[in-house]
Backbone bond lengths (Angstrom), bond angles and torsions (degrees), N, CA, C in turn:
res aa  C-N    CA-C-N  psi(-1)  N-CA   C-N-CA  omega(-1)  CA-C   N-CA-C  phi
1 X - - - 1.452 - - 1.525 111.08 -
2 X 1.147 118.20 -53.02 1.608 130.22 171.46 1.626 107.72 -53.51
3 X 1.482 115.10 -38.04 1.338 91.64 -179.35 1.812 120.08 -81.92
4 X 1.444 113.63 12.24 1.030 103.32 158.47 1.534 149.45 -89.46
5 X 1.519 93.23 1.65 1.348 109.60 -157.74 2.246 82.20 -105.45
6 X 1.268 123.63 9.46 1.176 131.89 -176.00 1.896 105.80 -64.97
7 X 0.790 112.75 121.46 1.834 99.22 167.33 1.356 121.75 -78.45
8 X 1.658 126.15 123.92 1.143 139.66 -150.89 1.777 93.06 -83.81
9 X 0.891 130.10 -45.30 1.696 136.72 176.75 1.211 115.67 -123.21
10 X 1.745 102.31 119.86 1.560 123.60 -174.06 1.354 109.49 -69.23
11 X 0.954 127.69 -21.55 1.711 129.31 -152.28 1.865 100.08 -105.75
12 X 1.255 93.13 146.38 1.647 119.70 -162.38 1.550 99.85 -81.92
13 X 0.998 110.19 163.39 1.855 120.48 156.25 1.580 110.87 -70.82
14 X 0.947 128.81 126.98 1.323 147.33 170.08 2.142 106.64 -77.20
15 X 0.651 124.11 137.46 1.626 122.72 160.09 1.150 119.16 -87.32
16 X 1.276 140.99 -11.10 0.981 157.09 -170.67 2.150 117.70 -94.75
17 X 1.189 91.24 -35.06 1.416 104.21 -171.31 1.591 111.36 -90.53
18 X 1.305 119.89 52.19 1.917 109.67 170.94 1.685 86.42 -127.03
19 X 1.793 90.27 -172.08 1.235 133.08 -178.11 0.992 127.66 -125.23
20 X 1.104 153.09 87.64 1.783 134.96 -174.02 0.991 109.75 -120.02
21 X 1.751 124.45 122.31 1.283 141.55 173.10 1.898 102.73 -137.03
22 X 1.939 78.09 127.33 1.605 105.71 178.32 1.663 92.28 -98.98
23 X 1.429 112.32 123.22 1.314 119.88 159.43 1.518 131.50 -45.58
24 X 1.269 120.06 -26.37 1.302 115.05 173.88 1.639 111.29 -103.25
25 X 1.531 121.22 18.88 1.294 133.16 -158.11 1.220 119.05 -134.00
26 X 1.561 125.11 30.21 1.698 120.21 -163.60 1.142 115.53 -71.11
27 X 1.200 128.68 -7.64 1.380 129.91 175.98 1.113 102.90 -60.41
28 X 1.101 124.04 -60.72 1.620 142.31 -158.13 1.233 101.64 -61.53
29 X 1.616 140.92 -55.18 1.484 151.22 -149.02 1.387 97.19 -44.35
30 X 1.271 130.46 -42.12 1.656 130.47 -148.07 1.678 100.15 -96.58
31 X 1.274 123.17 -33.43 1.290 140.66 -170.86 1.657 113.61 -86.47
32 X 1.119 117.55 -31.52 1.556 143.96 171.12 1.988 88.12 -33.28
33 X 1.405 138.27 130.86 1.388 145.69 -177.86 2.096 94.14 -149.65
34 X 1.064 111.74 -22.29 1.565 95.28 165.22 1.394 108.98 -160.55
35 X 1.428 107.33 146.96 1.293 111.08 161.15 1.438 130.21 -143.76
36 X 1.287 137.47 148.16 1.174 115.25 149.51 1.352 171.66 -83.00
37 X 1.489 156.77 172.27 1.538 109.91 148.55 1.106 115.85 -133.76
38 X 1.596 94.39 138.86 1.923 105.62 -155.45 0.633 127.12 -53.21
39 X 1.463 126.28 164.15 1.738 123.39 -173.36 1.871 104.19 -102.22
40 X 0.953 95.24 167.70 1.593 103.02 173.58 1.481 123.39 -109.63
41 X 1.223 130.11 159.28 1.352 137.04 167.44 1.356 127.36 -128.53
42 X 1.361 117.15 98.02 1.467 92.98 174.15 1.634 120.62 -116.55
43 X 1.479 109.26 129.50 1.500 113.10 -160.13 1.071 115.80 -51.57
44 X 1.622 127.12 -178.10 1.189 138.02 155.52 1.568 122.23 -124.89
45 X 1.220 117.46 161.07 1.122 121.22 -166.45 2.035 118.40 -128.48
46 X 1.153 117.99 87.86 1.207 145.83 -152.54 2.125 96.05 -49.84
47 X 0.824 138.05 122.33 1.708 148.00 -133.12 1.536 62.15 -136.92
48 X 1.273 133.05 132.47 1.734 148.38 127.85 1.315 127.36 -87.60
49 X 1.363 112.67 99.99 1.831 123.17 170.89 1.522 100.04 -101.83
50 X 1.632 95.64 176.92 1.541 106.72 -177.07 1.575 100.39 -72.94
51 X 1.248 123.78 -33.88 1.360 101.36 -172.19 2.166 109.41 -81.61
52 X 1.344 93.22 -115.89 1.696 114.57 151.03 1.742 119.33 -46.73
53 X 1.183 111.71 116.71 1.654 122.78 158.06 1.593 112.96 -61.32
54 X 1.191 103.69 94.37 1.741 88.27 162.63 1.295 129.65 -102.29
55 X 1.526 104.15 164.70 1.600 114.21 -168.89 1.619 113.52 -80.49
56 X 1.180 119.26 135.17 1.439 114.31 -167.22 1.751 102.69 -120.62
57 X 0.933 137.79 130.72 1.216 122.41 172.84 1.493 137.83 -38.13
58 X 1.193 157.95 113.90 1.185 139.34 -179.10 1.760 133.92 -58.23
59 X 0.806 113.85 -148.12 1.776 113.79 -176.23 1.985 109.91 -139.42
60 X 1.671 106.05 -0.98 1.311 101.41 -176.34 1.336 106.05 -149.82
61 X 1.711 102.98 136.88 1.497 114.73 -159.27 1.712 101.59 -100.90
62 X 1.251 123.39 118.52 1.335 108.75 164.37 1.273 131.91 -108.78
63 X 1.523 129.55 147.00 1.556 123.12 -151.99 1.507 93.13 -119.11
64 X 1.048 125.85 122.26 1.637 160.46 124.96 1.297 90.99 -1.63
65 X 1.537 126.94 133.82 1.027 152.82 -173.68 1.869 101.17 -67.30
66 X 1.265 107.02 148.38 1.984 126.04 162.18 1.863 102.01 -53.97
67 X 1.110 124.34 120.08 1.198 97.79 159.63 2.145 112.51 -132.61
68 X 1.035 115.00 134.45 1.113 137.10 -177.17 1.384 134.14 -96.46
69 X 1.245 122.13 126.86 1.429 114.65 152.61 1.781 124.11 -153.74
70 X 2.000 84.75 147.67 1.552 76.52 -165.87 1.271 125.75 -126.78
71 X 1.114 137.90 -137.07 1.672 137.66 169.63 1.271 97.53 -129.13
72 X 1.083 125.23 139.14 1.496 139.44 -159.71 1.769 90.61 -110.83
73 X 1.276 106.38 132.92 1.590 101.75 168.35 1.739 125.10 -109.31
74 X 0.410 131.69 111.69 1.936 169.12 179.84 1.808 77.60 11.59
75 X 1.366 135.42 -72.73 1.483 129.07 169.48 1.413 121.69 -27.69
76 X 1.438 123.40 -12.08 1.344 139.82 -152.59 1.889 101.25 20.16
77 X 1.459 118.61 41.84 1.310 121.18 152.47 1.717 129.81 -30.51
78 X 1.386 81.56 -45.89 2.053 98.43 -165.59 1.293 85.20 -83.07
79 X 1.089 133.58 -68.61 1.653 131.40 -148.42 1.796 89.49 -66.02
80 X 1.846 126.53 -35.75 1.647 99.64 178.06 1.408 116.61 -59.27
81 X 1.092 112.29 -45.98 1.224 139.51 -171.67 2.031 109.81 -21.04
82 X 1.873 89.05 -70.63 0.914 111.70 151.69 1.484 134.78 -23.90
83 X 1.493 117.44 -80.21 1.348 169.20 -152.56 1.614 86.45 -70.19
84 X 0.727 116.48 -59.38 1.948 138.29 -168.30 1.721 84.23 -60.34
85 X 1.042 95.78 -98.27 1.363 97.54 -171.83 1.583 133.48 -37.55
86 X 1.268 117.58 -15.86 1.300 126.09 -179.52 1.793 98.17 -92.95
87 X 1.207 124.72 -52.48 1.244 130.02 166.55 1.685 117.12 -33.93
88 X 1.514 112.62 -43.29 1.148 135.27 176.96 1.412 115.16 -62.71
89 X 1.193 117.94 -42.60 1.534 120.81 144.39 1.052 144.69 -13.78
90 X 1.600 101.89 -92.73 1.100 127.77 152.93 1.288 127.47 -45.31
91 X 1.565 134.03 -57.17 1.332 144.17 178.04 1.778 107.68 62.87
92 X 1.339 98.96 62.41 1.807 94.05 178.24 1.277 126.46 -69.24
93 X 1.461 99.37 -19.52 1.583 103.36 157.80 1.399 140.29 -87.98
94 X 1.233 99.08 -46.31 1.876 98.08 172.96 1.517 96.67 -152.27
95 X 1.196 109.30 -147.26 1.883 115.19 -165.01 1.273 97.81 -122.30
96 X 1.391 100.19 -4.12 1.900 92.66 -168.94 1.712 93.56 -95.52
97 X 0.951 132.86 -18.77 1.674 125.67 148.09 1.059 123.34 -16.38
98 X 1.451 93.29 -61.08 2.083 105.11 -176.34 1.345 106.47 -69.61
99 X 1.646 97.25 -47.13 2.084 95.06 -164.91 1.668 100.11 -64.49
100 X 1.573 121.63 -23.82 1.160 94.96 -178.26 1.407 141.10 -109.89
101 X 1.844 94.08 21.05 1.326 118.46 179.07 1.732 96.12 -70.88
102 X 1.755 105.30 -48.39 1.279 90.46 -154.43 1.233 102.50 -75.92
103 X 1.368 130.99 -30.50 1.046 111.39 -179.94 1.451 149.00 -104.65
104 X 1.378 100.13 20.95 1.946 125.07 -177.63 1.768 92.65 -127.37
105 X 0.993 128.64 -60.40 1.291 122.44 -171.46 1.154 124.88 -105.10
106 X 1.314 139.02 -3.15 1.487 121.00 160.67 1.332 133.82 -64.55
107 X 1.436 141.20 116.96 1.558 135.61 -163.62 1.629 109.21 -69.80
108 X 1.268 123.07 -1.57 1.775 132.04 165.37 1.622 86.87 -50.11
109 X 1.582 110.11 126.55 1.330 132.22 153.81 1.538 111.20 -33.44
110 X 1.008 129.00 126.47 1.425 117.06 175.06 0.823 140.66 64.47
111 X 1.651 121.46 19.47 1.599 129.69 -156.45 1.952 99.94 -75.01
112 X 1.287 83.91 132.01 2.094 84.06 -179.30 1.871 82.52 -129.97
113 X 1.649 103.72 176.00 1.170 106.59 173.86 1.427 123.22 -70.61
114 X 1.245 129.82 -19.42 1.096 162.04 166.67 1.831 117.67 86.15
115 X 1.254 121.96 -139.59 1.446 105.70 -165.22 1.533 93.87 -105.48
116 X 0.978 133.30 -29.91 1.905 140.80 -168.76 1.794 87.72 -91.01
117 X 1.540 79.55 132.30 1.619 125.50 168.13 1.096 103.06 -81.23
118 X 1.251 139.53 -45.58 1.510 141.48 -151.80 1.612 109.72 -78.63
119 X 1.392 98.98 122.30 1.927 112.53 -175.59 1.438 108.47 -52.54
120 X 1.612 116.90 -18.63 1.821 103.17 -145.92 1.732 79.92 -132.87
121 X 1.564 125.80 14.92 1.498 132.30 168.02 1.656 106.94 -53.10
122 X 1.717 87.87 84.10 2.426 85.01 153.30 0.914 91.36 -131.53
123 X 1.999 67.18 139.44 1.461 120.83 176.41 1.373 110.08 -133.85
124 X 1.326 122.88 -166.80 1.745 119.19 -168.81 1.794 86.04 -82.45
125 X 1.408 100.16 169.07 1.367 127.86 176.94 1.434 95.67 -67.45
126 X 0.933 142.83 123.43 1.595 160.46 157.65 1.758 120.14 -131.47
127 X 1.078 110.21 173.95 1.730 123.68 168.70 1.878 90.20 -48.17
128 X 1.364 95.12 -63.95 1.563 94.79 -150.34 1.621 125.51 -83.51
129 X 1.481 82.36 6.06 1.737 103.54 161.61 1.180 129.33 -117.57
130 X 1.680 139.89 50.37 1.173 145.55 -152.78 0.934 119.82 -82.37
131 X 1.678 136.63 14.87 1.382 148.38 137.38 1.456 123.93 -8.76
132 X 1.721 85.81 -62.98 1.600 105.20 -162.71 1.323 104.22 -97.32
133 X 1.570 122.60 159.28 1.049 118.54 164.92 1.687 130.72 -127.02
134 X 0.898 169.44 -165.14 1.395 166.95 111.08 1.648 132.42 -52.48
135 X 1.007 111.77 101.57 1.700 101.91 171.34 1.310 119.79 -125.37
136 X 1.352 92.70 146.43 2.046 100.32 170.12 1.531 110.42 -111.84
137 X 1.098 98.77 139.50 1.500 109.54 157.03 1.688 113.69 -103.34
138 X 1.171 107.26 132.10 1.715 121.32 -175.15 1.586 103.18 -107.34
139 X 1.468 102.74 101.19 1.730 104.08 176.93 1.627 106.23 -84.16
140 X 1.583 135.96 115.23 0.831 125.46 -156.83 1.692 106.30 -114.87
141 X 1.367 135.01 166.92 1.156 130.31 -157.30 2.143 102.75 -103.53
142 X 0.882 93.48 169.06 1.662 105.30 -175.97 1.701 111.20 -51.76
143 X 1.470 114.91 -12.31 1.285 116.78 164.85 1.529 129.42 -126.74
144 X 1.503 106.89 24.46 1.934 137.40 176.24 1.430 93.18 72.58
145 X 1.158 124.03 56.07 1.372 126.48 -175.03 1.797 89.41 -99.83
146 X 1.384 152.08 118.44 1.275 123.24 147.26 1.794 132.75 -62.24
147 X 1.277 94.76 131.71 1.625 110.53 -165.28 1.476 96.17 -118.67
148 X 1.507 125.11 -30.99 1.634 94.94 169.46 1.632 106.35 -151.64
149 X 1.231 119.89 158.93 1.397 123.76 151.09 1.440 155.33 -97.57
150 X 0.893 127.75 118.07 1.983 118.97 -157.74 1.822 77.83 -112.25
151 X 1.885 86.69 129.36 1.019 102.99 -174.34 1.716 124.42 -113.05
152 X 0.917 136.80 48.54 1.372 147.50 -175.05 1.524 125.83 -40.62
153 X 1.085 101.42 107.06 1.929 127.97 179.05 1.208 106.76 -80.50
154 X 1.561 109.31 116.26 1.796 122.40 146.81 1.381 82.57 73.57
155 X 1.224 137.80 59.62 2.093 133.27 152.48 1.027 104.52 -56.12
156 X 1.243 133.14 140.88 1.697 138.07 144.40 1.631 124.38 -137.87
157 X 1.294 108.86 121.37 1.729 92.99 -155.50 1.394 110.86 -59.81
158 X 1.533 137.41 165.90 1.147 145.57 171.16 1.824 98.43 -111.07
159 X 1.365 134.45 -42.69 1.140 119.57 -138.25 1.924 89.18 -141.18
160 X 1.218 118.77 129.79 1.520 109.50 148.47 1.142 102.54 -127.36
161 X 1.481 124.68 157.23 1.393 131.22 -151.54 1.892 99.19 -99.55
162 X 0.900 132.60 166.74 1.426 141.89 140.20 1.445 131.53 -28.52
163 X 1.753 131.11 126.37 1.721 118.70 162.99 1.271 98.62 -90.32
164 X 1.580 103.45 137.96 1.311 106.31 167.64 2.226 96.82 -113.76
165 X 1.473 75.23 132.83 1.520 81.93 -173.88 1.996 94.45 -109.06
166 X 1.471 102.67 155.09 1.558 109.21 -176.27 1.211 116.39 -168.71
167 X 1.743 110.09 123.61 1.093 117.64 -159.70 1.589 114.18 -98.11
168 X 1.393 108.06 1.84 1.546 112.46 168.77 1.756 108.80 -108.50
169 X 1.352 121.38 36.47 1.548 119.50 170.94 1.497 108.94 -60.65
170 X 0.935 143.20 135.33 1.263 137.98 176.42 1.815 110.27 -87.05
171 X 1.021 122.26 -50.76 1.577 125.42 165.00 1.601 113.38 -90.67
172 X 1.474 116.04 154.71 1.276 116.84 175.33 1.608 122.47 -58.39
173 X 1.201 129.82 82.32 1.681 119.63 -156.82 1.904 87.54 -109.37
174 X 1.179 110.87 136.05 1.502 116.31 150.13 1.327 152.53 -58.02
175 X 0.918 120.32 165.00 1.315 103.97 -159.96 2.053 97.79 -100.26
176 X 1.352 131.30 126.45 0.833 133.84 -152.60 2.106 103.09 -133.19
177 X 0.730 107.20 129.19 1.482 119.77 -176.07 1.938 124.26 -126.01
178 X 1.428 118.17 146.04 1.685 102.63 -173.10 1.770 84.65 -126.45
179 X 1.193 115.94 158.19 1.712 144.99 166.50 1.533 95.63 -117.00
180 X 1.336 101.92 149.78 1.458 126.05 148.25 1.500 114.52 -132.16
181 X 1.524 101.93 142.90 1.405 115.65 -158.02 1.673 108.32 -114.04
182 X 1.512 151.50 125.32 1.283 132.09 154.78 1.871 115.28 -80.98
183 X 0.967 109.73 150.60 1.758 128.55 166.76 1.023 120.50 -126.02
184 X 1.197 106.23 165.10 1.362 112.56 164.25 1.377 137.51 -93.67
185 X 1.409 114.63 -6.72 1.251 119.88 159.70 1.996 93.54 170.85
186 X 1.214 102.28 147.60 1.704 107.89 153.15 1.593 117.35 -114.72
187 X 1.555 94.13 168.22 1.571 101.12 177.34 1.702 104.44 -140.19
188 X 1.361 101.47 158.91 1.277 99.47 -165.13 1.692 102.71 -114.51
189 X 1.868 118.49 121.34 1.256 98.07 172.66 1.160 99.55 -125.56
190 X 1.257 106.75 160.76 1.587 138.49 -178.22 1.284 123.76 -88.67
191 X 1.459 115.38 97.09 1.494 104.83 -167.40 1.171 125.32 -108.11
């Protein structure tokens, strides 16, 4: 009985050792310097007796935002990359932003406009929905061995951060930037 409660692998998680690649984002993959993986919440639901209120578990899990940060490269490629697509979103200028993200610039195989008219249409990540995108995170072992995958459904960034440019840096420091991403859920596999 005791020997089950034994831990099969001595060795710790490193912070240093992942991978994270967003499918519609290759620029970014190489530049990527932190990430996280989100936490979850799942509510509760307050049960009222005459004495003590107790806490009852809830019925809905919520997942903690993608969060990112990267090294911006001198083309500021990664940060358009980005930038494009979040704009594409939004569309602060017209609608043809969106129609023509999905369908001139999104790197989704096959992205067409698809059959829905509707601006605020989700659906799963497909060709014909190039909105969304897919990412993994690769948790890798103390010798870049991959040991697991966090698997992230339908990403779309919400947030890219600010460049702060400065002409009194005293050492050469880079210029460094963070995104936050929503999903629809991850899963964790074990490889």
């Amino acid at each position: 009985m005791a020997i089950r409660r034994q831990p099969t692998t001595l060795d710790y998680l490193s912070p240093t050792q992942f991978r994270l690649v967003i499918n519609q984002l290759p620029k970014v993959e190489f530049f990527v310097t932190a990430c996280n993986l989100p936490g979850l919440n799942l509510g509760d639901t307050i049960f009222p007796t005459p004495l003590k209120p107790i806490p009852v578990q809830g019925d809905e899990v919520t997942f903690e935002p993608l969060n990112i940060s990267f090294l911006v490269d001198e083309n500021l490629e990664n940060y358009k990359e980005l930038h494009d697509w979040l704009i594409a979103i939004g569309f602060p200028q017209s609608r043809d932003q969106f129609k023509s993200f999905r369908s001139q610039t999104s790197v989704t195989t096959g992205a067409t406009q698809g059959n829905s008219r509707d601006i605020g249409d989700v659906q799963q990540a497909t060709p014909a929905n190039p909105m969304f995108s897919d990412a993994t995170l690769t948790i890798l072992s103390n010798k870049n061995n991959p040991v697991a995958e966090i698997r992230f459904e339908d990403v779309y960034p919400t947030t890219i951060g600010a460049l702060s440019f400065d002409q009194e840096a005293a050492d050469t420091q880079y210029i460094k930037t963070t995104a936050d991403f929503s999903y629809k859920l991850y899963t964790i596999v074990k490889l």
